[in-house]
Structure formats: structure tokens, C-alpha cells
mmCIF file of the N, C-alpha and C atoms, coordinates in Angstrom:
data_MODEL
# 
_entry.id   MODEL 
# 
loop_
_atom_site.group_PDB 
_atom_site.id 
_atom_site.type_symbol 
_atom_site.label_atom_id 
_atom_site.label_alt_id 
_atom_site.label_comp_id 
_atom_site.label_asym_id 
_atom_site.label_entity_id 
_atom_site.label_seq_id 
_atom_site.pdbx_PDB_ins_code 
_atom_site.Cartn_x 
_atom_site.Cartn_y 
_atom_site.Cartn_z 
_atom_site.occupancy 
_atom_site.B_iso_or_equiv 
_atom_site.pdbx_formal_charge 
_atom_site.auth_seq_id 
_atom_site.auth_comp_id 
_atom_site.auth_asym_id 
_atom_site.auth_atom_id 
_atom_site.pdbx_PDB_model_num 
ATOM 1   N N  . UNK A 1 1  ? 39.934  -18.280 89.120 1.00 0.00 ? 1  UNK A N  1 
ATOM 2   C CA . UNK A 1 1  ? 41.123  -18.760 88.428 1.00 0.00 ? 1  UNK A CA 1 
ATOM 3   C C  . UNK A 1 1  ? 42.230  -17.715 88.500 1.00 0.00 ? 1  UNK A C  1 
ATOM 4   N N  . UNK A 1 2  ? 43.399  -18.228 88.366 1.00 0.00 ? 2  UNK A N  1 
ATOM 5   C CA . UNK A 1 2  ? 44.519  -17.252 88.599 1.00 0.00 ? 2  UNK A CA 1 
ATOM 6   C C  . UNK A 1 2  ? 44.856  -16.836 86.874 1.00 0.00 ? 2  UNK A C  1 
ATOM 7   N N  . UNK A 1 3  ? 45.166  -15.897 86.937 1.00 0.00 ? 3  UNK A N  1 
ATOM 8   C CA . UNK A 1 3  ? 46.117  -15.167 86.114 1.00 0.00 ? 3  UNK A CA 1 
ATOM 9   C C  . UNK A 1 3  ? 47.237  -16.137 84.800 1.00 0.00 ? 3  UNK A C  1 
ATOM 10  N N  . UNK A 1 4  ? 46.858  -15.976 83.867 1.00 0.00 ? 4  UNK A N  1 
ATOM 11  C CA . UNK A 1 4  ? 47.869  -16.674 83.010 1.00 0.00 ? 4  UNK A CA 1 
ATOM 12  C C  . UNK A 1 4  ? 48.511  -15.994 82.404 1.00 0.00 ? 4  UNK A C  1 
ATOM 13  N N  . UNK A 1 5  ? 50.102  -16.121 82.934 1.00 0.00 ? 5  UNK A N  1 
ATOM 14  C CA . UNK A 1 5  ? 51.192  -15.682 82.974 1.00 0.00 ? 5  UNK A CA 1 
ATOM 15  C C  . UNK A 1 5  ? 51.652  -16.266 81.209 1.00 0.00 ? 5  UNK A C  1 
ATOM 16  N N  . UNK A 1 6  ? 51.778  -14.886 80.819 1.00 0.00 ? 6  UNK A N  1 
ATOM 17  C CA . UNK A 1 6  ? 52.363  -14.518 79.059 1.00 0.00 ? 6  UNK A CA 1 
ATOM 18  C C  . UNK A 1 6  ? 53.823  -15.078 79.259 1.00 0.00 ? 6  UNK A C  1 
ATOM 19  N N  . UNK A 1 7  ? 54.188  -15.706 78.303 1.00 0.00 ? 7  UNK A N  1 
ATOM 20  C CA . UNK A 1 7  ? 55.452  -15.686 77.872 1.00 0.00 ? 7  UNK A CA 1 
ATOM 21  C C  . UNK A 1 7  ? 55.934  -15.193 76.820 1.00 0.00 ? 7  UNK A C  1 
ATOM 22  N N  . UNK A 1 8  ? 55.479  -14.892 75.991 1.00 0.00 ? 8  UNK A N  1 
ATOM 23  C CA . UNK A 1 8  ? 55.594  -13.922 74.817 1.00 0.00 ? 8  UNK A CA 1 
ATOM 24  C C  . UNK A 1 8  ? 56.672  -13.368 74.997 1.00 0.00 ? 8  UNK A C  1 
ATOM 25  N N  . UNK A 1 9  ? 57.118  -12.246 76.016 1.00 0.00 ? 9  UNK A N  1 
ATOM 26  C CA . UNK A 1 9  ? 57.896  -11.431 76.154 1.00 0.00 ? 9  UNK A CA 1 
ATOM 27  C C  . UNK A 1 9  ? 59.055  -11.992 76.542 1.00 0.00 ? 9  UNK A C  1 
ATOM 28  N N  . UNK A 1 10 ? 58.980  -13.267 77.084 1.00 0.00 ? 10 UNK A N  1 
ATOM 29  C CA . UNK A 1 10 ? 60.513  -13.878 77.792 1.00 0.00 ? 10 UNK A CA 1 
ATOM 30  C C  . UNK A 1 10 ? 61.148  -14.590 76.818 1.00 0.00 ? 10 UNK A C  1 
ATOM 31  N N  . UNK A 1 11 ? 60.484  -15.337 75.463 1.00 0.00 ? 11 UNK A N  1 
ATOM 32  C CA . UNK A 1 11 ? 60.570  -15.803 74.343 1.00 0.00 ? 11 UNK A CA 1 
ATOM 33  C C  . UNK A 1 11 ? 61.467  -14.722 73.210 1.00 0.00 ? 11 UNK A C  1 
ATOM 34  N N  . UNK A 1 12 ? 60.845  -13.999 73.562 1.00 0.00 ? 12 UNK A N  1 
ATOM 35  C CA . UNK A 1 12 ? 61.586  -12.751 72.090 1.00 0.00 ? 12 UNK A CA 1 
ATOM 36  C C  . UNK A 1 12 ? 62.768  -12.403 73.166 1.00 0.00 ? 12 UNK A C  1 
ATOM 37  N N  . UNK A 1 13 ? 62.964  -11.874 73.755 1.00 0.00 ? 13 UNK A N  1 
ATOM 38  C CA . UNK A 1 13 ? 63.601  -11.721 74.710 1.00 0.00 ? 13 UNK A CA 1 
ATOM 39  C C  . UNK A 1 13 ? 65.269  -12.524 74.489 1.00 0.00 ? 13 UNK A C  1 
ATOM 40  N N  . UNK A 1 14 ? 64.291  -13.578 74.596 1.00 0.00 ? 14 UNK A N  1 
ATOM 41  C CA . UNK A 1 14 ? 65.815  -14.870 74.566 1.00 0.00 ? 14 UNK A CA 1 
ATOM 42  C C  . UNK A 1 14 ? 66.134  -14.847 72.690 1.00 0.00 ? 14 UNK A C  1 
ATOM 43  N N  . UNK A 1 15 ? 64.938  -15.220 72.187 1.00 0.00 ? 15 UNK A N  1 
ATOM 44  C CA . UNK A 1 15 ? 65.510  -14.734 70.764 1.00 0.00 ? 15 UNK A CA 1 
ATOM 45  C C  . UNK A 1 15 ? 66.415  -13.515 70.663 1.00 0.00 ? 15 UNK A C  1 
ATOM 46  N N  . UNK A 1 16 ? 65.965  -12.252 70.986 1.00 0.00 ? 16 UNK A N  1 
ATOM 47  C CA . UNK A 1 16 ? 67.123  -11.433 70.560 1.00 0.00 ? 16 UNK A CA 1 
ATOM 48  C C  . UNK A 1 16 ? 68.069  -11.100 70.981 1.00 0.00 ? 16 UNK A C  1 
ATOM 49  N N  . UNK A 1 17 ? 68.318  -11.580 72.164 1.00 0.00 ? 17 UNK A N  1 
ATOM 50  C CA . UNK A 1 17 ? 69.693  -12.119 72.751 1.00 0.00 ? 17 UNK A CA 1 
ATOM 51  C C  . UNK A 1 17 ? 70.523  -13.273 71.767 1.00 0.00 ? 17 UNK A C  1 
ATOM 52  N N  . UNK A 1 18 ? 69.532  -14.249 71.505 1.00 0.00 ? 18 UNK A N  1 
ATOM 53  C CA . UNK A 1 18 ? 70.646  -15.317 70.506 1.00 0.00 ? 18 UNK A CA 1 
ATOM 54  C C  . UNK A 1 18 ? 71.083  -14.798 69.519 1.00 0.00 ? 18 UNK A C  1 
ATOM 55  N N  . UNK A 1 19 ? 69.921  -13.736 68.239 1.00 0.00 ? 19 UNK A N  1 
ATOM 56  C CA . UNK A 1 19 ? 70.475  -13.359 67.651 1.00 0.00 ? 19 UNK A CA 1 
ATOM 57  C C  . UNK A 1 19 ? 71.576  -12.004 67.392 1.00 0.00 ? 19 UNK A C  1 
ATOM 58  N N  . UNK A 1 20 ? 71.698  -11.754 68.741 1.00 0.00 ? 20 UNK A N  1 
ATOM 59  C CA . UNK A 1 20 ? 72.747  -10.689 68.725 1.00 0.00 ? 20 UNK A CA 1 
ATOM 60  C C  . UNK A 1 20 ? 74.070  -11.379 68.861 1.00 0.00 ? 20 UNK A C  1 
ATOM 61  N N  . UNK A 1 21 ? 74.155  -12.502 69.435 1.00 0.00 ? 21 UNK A N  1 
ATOM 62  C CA . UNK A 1 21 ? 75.216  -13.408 69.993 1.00 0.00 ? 21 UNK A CA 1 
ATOM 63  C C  . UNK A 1 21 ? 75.435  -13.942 68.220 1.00 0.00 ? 21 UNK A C  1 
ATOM 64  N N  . UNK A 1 22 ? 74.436  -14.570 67.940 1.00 0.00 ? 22 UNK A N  1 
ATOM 65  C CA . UNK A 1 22 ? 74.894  -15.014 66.662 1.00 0.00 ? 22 UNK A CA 1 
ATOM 66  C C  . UNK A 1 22 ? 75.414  -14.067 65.312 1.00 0.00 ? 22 UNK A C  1 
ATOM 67  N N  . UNK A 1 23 ? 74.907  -12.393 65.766 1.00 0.00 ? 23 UNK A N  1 
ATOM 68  C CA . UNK A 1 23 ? 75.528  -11.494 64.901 1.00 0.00 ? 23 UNK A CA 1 
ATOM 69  C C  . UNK A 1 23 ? 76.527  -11.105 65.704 1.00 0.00 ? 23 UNK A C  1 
ATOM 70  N N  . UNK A 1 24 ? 77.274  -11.289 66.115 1.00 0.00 ? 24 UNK A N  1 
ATOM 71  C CA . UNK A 1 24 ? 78.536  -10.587 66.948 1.00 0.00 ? 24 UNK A CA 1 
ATOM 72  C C  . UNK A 1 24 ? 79.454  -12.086 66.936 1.00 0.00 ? 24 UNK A C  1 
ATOM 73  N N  . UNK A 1 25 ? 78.757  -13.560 66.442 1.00 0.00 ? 25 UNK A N  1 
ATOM 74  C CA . UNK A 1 25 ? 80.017  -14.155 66.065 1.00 0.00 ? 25 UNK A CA 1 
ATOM 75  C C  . UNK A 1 25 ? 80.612  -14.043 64.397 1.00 0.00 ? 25 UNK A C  1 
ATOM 76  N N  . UNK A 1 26 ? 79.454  -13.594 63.668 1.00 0.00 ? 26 UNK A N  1 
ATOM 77  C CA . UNK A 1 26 ? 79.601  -13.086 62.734 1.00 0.00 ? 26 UNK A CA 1 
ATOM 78  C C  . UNK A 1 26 ? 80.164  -12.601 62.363 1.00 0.00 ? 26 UNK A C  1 
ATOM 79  N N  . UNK A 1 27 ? 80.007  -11.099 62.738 1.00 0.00 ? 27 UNK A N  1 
ATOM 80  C CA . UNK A 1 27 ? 80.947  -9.955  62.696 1.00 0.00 ? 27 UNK A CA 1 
ATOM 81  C C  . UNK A 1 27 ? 83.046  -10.297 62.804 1.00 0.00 ? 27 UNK A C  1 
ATOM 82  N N  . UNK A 1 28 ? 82.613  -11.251 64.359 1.00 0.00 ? 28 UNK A N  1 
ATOM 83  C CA . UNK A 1 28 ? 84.335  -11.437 64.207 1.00 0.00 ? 28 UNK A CA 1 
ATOM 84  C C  . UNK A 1 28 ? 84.754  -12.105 63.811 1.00 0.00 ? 28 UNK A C  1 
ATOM 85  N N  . UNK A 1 29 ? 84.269  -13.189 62.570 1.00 0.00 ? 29 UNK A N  1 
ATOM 86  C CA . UNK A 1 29 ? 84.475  -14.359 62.065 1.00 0.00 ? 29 UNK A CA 1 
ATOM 87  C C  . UNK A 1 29 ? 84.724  -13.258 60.517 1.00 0.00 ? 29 UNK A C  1 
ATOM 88  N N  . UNK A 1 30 ? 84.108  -12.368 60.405 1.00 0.00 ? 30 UNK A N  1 
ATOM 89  C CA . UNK A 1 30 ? 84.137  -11.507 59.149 1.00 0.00 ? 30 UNK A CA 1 
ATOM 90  C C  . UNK A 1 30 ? 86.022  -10.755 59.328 1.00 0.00 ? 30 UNK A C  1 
ATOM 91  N N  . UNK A 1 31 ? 85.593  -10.055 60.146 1.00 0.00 ? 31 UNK A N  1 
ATOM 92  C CA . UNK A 1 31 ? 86.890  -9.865  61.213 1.00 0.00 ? 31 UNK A CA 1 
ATOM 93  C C  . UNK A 1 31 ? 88.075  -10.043 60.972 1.00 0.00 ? 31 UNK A C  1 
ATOM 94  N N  . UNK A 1 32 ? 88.249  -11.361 61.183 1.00 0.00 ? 32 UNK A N  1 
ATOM 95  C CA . UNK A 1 32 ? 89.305  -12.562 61.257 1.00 0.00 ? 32 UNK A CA 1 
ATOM 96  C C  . UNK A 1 32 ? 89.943  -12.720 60.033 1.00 0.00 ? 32 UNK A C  1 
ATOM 97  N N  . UNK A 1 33 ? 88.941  -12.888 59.357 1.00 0.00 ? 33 UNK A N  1 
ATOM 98  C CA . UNK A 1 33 ? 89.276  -13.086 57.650 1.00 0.00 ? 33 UNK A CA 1 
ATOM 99  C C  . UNK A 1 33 ? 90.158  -12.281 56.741 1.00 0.00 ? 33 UNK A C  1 
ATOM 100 N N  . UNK A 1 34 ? 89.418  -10.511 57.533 1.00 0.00 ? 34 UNK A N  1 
ATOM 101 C CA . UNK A 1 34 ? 90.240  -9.514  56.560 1.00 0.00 ? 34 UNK A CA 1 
ATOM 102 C C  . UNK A 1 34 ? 91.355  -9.119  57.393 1.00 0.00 ? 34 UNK A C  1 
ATOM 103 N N  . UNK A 1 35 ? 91.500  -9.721  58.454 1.00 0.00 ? 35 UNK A N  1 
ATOM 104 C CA . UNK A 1 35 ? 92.639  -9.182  58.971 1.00 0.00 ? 35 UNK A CA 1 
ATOM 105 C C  . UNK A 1 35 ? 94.138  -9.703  58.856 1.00 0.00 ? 35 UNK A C  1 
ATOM 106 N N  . UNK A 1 36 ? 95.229  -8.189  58.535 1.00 0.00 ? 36 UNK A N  1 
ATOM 107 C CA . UNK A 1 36 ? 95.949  -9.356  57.442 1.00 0.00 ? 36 UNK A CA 1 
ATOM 108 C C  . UNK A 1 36 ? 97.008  -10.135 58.007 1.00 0.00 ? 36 UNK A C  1 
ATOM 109 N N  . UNK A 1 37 ? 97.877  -11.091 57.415 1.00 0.00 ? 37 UNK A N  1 
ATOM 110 C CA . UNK A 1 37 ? 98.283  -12.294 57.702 1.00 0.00 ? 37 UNK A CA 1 
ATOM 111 C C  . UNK A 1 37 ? 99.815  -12.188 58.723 1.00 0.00 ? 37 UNK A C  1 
ATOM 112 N N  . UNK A 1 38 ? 100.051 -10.997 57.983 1.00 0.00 ? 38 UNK A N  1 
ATOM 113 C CA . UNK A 1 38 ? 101.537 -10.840 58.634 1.00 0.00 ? 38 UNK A CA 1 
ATOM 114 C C  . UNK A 1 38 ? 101.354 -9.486  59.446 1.00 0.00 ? 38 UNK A C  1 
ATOM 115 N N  . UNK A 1 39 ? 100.369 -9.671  60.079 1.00 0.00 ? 39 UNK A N  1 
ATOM 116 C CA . UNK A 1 39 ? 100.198 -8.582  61.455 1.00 0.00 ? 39 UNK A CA 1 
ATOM 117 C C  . UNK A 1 39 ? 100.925 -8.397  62.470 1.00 0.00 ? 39 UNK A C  1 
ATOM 118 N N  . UNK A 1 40 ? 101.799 -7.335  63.269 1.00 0.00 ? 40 UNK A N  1 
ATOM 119 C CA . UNK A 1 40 ? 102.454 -7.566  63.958 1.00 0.00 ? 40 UNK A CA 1 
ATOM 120 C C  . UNK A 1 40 ? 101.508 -8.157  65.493 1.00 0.00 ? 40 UNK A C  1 
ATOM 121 N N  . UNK A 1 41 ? 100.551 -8.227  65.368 1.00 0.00 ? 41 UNK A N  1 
ATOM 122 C CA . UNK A 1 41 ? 100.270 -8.321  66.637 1.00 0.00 ? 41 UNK A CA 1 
ATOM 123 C C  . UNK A 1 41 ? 99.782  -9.615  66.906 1.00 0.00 ? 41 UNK A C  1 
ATOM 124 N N  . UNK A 1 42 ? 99.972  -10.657 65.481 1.00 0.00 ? 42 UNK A N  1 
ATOM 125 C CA . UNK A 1 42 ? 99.664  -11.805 65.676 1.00 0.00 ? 42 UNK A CA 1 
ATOM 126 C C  . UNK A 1 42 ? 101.004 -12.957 66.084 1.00 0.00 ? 42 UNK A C  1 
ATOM 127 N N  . UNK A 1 43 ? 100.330 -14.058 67.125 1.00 0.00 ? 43 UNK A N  1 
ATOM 128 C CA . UNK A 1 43 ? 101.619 -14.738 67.708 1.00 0.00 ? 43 UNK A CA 1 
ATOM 129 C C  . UNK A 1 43 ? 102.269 -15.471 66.450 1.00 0.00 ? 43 UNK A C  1 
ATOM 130 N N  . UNK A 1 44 ? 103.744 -15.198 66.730 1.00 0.00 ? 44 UNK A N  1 
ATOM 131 C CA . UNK A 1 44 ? 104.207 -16.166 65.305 1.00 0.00 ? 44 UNK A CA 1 
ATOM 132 C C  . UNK A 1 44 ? 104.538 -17.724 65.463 1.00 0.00 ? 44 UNK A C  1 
ATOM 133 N N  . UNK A 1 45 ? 103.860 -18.627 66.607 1.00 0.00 ? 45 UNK A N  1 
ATOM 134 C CA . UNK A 1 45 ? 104.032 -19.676 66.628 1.00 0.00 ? 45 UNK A CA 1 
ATOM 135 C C  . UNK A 1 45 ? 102.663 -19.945 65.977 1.00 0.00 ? 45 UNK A C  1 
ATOM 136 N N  . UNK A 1 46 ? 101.645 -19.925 66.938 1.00 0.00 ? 46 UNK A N  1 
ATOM 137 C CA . UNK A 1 46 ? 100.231 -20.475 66.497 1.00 0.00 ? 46 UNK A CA 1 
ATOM 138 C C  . UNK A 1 46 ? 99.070  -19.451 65.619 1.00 0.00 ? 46 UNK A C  1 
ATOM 139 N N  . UNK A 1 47 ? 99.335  -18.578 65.612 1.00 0.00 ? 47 UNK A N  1 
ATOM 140 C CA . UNK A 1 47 ? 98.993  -17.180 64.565 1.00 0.00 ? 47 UNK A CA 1 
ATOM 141 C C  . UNK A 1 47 ? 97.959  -16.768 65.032 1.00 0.00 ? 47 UNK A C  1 
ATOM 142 N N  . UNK A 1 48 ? 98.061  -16.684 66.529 1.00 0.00 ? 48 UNK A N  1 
ATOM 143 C CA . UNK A 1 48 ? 96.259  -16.251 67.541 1.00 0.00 ? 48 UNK A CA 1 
ATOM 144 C C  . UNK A 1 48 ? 96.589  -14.886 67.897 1.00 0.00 ? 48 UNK A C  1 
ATOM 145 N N  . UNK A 1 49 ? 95.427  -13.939 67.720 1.00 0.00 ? 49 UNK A N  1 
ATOM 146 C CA . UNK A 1 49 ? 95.596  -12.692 67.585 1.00 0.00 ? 49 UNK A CA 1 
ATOM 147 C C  . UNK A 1 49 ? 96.240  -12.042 68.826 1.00 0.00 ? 49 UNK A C  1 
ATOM 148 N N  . UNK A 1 50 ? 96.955  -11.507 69.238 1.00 0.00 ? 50 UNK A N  1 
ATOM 149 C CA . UNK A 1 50 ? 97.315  -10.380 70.196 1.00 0.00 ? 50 UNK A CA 1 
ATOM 150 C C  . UNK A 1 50 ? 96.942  -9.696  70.729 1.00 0.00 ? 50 UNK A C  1 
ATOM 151 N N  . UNK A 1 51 ? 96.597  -9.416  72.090 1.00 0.00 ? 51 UNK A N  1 
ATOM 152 C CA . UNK A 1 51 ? 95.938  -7.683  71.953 1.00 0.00 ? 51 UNK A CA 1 
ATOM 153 C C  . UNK A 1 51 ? 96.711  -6.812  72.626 1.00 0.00 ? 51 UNK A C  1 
ATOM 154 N N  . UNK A 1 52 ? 96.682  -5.611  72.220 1.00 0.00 ? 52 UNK A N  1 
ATOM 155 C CA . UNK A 1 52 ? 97.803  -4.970  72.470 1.00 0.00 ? 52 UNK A CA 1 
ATOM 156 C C  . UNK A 1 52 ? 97.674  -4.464  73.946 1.00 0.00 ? 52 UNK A C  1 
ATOM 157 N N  . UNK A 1 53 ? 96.789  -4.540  74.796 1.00 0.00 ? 53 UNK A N  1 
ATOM 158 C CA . UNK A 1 53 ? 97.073  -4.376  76.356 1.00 0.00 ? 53 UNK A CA 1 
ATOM 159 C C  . UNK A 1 53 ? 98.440  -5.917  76.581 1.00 0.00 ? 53 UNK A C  1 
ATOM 160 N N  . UNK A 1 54 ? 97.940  -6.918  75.915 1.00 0.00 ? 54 UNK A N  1 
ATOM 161 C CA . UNK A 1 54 ? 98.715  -8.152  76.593 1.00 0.00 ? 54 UNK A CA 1 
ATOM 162 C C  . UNK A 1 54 ? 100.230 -7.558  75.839 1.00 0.00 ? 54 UNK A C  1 
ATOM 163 N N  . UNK A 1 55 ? 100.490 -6.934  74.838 1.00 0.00 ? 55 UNK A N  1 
ATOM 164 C CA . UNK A 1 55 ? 101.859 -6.619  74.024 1.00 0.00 ? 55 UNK A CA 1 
ATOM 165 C C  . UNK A 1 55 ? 102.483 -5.889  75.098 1.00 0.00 ? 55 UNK A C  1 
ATOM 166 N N  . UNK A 1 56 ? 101.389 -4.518  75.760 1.00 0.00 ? 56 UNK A N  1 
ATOM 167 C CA . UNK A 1 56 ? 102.304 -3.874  76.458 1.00 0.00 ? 56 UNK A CA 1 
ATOM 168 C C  . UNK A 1 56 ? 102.817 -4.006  77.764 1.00 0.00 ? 56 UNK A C  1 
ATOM 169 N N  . UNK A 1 57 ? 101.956 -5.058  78.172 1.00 0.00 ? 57 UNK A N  1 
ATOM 170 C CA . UNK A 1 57 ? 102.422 -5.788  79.397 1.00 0.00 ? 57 UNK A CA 1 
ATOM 171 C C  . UNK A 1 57 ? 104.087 -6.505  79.234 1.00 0.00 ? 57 UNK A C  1 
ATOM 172 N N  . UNK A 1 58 ? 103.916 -7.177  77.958 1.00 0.00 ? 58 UNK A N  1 
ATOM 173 C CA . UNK A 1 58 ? 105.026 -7.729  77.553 1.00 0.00 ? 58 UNK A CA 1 
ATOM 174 C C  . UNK A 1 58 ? 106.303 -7.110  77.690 1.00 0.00 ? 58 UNK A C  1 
ATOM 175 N N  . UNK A 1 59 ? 105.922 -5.831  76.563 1.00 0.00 ? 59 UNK A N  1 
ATOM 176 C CA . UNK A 1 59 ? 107.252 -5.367  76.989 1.00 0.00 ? 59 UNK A CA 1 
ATOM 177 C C  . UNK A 1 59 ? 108.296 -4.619  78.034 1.00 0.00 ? 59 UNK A C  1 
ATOM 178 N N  . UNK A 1 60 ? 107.157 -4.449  79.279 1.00 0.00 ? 60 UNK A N  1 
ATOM 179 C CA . UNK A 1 60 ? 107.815 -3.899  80.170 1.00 0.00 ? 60 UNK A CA 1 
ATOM 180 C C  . UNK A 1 60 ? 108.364 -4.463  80.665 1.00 0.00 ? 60 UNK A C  1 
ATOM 181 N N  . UNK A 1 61 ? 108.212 -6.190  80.733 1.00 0.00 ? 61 UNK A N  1 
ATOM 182 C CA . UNK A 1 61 ? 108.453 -7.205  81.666 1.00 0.00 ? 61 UNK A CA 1 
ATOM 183 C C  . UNK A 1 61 ? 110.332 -7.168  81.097 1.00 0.00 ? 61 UNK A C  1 
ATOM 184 N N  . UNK A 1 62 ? 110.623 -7.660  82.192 1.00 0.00 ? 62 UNK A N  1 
ATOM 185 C CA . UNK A 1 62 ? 111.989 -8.541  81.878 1.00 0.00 ? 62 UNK A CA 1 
ATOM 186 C C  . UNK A 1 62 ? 112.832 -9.009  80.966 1.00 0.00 ? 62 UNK A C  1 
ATOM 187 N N  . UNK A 1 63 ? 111.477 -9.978  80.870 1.00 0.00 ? 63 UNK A N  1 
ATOM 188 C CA . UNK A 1 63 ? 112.043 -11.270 80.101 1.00 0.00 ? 63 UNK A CA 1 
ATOM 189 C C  . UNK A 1 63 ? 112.052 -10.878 78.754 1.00 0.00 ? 63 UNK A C  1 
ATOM 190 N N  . UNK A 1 64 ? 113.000 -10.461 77.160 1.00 0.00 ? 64 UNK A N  1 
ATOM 191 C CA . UNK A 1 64 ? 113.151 -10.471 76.023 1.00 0.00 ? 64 UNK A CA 1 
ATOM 192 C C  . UNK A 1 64 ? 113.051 -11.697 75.101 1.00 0.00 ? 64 UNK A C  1 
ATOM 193 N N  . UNK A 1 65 ? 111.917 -11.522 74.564 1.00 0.00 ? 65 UNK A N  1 
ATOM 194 C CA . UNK A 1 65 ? 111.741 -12.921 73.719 1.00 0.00 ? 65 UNK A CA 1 
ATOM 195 C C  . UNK A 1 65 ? 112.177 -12.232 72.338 1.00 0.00 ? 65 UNK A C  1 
ATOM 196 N N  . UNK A 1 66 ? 112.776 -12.692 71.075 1.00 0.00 ? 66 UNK A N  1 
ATOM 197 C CA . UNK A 1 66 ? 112.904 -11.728 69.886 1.00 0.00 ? 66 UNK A CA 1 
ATOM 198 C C  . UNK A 1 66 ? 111.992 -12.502 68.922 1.00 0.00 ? 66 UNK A C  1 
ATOM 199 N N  . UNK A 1 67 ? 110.438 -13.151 69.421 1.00 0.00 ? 67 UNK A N  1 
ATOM 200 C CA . UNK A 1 67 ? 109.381 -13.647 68.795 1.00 0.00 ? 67 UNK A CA 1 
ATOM 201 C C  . UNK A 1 67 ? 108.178 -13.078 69.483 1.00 0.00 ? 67 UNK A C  1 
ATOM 202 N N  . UNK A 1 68 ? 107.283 -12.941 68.763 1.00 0.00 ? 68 UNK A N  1 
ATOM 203 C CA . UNK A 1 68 ? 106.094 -12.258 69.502 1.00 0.00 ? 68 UNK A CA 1 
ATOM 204 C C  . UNK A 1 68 ? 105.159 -13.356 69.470 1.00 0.00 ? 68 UNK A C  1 
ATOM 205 N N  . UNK A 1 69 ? 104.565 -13.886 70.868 1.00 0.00 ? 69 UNK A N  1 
ATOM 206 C CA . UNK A 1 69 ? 103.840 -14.943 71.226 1.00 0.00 ? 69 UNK A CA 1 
ATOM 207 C C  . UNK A 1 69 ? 103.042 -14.646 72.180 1.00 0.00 ? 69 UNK A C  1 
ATOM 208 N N  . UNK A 1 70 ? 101.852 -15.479 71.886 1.00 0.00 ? 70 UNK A N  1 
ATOM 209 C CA . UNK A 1 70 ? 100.391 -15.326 72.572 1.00 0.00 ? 70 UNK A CA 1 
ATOM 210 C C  . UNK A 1 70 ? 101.184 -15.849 74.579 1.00 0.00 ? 70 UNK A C  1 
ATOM 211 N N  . UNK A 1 71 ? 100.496 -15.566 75.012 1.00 0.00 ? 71 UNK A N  1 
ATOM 212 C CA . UNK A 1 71 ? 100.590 -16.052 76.822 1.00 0.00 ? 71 UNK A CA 1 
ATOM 213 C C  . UNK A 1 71 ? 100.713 -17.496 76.620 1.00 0.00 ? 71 UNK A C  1 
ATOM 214 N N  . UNK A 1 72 ? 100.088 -18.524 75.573 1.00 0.00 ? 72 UNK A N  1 
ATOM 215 C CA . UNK A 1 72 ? 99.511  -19.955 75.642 1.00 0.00 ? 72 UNK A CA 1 
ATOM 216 C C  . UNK A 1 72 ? 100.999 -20.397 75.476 1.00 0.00 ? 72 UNK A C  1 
ATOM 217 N N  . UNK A 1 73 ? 101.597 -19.547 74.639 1.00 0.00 ? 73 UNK A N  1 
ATOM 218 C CA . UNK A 1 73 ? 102.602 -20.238 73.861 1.00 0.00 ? 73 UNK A CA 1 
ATOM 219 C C  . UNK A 1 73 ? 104.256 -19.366 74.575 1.00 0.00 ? 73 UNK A C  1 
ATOM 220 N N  . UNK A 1 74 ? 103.795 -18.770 75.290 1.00 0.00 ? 74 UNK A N  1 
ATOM 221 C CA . UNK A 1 74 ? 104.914 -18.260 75.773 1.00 0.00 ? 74 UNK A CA 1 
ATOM 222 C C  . UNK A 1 74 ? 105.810 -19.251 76.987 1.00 0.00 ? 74 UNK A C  1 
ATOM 223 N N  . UNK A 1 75 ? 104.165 -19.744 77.765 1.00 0.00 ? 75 UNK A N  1 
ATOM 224 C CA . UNK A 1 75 ? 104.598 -20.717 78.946 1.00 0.00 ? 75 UNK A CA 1 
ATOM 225 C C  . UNK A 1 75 ? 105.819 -21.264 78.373 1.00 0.00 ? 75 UNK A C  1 
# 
């Protein structure tokens, strides 16, 4: 007879992968909450966070918007 191949290890495996995924949506859902409302780095149309590599891209560019807006909302 051949060999019976354990899964044990590929099982936990995938478990603690989900639950790291499910603590790391956690975390930024915790995040989100305390972060405060009138942030400059949040867009002031749809209020989706900023990040400041995309800010400083912004401002080198050209184009002067005198509103600070996500890429979605800039189109």
C-alpha cells in the first residue's frame, strides 16, 4: 500500500493564513474609525483615504485643483 498523505499541515496552514487576513481586516476597519474626519489627506468629494505617495505625485503635476481628490474622482 502506498503512503497516506497527511493533511493536517495544509489545513492549519490555510487556517492561519485566513486568520491573519481576517486580523489585518480588522485592524484597518479599527483604523478607519479613529482616523479623524477632517484629515487633510482625505478626498473631499467621496471622503476615501489618500496616500501620500498619490498627494505627492499630485502636486508636482501641472494641473492645480484647489480640492484634494482621490484619482477615482479626479477623472
Amino acid at each position: 500500500m502506498a503512503n497516506i498523505i497527511s493533511l493536517d499541515s495544509k489545513l492549519q496552514l490555510t487556517r492561519d493564513k485566513k486568520a491573519k487576513l481576517i486580523k489585518k481586516r480588522k485592524i484597518l476597519a479599527v483604523q478607519k474609525v479613529f482616523q479623524c474626519t477632517q484629515c487633510s489627506f482625505k478626498c473631499e468629494k467621496c471622503s476615501a483615504q489618500i496616500s501620500l505617495a498619490h498627494q505627492k505625485k499630485n502636486d508636482s503635476s501641472n494641473i492645480k485643483v484647489s480640492y484634494r481628490l482621490c484619482e477615482s474622482c479626479m477623472e
